[in-house]
C-alpha positions in Angstrom: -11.2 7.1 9.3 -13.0 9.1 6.5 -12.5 8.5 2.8 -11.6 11.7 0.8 -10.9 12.6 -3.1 -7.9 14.4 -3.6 -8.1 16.3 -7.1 -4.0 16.2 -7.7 -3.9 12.0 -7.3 -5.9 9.1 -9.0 -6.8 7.0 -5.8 -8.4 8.2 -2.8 -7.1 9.2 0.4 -8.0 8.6 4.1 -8.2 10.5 6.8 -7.0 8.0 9.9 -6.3 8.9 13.9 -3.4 8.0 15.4 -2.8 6.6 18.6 -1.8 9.6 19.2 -4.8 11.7 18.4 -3.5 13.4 15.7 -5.0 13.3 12.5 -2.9 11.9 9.0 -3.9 11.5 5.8 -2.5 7.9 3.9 -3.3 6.1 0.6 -6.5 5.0 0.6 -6.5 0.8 0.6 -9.2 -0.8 -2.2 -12.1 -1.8 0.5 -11.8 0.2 2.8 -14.6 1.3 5.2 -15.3 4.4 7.2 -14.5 3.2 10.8 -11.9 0.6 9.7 -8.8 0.7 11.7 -5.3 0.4 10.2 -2.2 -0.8 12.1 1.4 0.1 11.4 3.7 -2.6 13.2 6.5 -4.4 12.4 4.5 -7.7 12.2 0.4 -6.4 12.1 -2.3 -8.8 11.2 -2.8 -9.5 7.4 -5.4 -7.4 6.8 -5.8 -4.8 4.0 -4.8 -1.6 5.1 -2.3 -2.5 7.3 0.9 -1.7 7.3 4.3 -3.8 8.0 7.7 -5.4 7.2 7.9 -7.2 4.1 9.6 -9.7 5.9 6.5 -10.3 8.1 4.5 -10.3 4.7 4.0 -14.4 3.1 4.5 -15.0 -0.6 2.0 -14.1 -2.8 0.2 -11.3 -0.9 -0.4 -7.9 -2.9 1.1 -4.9 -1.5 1.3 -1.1 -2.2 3.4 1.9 -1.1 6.0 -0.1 -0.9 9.9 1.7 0.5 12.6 1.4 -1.8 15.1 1.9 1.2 14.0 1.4 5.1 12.8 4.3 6.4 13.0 6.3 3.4 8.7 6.4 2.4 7.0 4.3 0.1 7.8 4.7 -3.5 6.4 2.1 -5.4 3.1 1.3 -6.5 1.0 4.1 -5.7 -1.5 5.4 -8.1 -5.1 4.1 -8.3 -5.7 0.4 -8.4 -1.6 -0.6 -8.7 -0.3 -3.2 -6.4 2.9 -5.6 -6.6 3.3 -9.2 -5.6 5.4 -10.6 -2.8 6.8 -13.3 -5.0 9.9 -14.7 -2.2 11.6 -13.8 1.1 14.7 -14.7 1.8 18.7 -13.5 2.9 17.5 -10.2 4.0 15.5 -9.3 0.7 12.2 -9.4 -0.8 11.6 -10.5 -4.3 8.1 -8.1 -5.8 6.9 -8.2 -9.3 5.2 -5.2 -10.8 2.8 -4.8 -13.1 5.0 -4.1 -16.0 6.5 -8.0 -15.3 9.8 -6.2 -13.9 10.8 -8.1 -10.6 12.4 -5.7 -7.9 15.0 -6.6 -5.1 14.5 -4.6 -2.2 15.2 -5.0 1.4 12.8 -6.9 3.9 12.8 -4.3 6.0 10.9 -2.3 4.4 7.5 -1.2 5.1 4.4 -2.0 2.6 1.0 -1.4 3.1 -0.8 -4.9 2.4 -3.7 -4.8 -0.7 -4.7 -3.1 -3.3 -4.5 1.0 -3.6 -8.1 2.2 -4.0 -10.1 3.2 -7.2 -9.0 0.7 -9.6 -12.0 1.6 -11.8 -9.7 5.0 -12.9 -8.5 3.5 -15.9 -12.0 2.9 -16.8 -13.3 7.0 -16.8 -13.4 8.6 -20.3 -12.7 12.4 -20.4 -14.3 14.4 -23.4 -15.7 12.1 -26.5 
């Protein structure tokens, strides 16, 4: 994988190879490294990066990109440095708190990437004087 800048978001993005062999770009996890390898699964290790149910995901983990409705992409918390918290798991729902405080309902099978999405420094840049 190769880290990249894209000028149109505030985090970074990665270039990663599929199993495939074809080449994707994806949101760019906090700490990640050039020759990392990221694994989308059902139930993947917990390790930042990778990407899995939320169901397979334990309570208090941070997450980002997280679907709104299976299958659909990930909608929530994706611009530099955002993340929710998994706060519970249970009757086919996950329970995430956002930064704002707001706690979403959404289904536990949805995919999340687990971590941090990268360059939470962004707030800290000043433009101009």
């Amino acid at each position: 994988s190769t880290l990249e800048y894209d000028p149109y978001r505030t985090a970074f993005i990665a270039r990663v190879k599929s199993s495939d062999g074809k080449e994707r770009y994806i949101l760019a996890p906090h700490d990640l490294k050039v020759g990392d390898s990221i694994i989308t699964s059902d139930s993947a290790p917990l390790k930042t990066g990778n990407r899995m149910k939320l169901r397979n995901i334990p309570v208090g983990y941070q997450v980002h990109n997280v679907e709104l409705l299976p299958w659909a992409g990930g909608k929530l918390a994706r611009s530099a440095g955002s993340y929710l918290e998994v706060l519970a798991n249970a009757d086919g729902y996950t329970d995430l708190k956002m930064a704002s405080g707001e706690i979403r309902r959404v289904s536990w099978d949805c995919f999340a990437s687990v971590g941090q999405v990268s360059n939470p420094e962004h707030n800290l840049v000043t433009i101009g004087i």
